[in-house]
C-alpha positions in Angstrom: 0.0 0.0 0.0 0.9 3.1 -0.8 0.8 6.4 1.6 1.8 9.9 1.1 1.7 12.6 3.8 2.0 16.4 3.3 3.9 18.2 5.8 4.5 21.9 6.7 8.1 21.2 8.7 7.2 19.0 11.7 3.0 19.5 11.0 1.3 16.6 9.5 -1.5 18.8 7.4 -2.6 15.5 5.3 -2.5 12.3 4.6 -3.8 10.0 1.8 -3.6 6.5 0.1 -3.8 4.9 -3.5 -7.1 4.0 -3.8 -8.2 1.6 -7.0 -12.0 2.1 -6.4 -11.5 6.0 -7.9 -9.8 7.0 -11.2 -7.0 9.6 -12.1 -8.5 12.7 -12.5 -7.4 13.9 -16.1 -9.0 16.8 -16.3 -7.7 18.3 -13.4 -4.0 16.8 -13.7 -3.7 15.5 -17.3 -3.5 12.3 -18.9 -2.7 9.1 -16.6 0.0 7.4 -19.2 0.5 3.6 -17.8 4.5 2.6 -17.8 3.6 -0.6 -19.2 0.5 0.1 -22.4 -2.7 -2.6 -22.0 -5.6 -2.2 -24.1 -8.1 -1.7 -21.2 -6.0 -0.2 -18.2 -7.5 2.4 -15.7 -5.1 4.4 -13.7 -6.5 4.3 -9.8 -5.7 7.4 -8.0 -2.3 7.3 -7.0 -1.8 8.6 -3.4 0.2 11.4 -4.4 -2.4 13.0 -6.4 -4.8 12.4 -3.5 -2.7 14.3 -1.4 -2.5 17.1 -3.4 -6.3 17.2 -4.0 -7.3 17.3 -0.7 -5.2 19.6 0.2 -6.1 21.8 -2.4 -10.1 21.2 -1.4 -9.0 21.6 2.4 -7.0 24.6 2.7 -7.7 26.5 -0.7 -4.3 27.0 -1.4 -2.0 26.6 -4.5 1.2 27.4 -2.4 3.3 24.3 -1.8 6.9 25.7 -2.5 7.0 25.7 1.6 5.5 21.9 1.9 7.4 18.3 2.1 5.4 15.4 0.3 6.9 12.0 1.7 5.8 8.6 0.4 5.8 5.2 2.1 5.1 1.9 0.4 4.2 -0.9 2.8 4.2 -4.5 1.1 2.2 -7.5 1.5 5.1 -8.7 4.3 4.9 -5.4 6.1 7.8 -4.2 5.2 8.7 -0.4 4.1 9.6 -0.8 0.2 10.3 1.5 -2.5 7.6 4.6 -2.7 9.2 7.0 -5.4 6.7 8.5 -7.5 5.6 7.2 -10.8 6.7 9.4 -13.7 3.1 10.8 -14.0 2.5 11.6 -10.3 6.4 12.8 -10.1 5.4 15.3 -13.4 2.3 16.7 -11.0 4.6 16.9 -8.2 7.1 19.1 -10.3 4.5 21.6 -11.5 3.4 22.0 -7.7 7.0 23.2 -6.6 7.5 21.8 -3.3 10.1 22.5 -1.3 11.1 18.6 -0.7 9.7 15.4 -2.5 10.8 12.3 -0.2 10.2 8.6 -0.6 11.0 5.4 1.1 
């Protein structure tokens, strides 16, 4: 599972998880291109994007250049595992100009 928090230094403001039961919201954040092309493949909304919309909804702020977005990934085992963004969400993440983007 996949888990991404938004912090303001040592403030937790939000946190969020993928979630397969919603889609990628094109219009808002553009296109959802898969890494590996299938015929019929739905891009779920990745946790980053999640993040960034409700904090968008919550505080009604575009202003992230002071905020920290850290990803976890916790597998199947429990263990922590590789989080870094995928190139879409990482693309999204670049427009929004935060001050740090950290992963597991």
């Amino acid at each position: 599972m996949h888990f991404s928090f938004i912090l303001d230094k040592n403030k937790l403001l939000i946190t969020a998880a993928n979630s397969y039961k919603k889609s990628h919201p094109q219009k808002q954040f553009g296109i959802y291109v898969p890494a590996r092309p299938t015929t019929n493949y739905q891009a779920g909304l990745h946790s980053e994007i999640s993040a960034i919309k409700t904090f968008l909804s919550r505080f009604r702020n575009t202003d992230f250049s002071g905020l920290t977005l850290f990803n976890v990934r916790i597998g199947k085992d429990g263990l922590v595992q590789m989080a870094a963004p995928c190139k879409n969400c990482q693309k999204v993440l670049d427009s929004f100009n935060f001050k740090a983007i950290l992963h597991t």
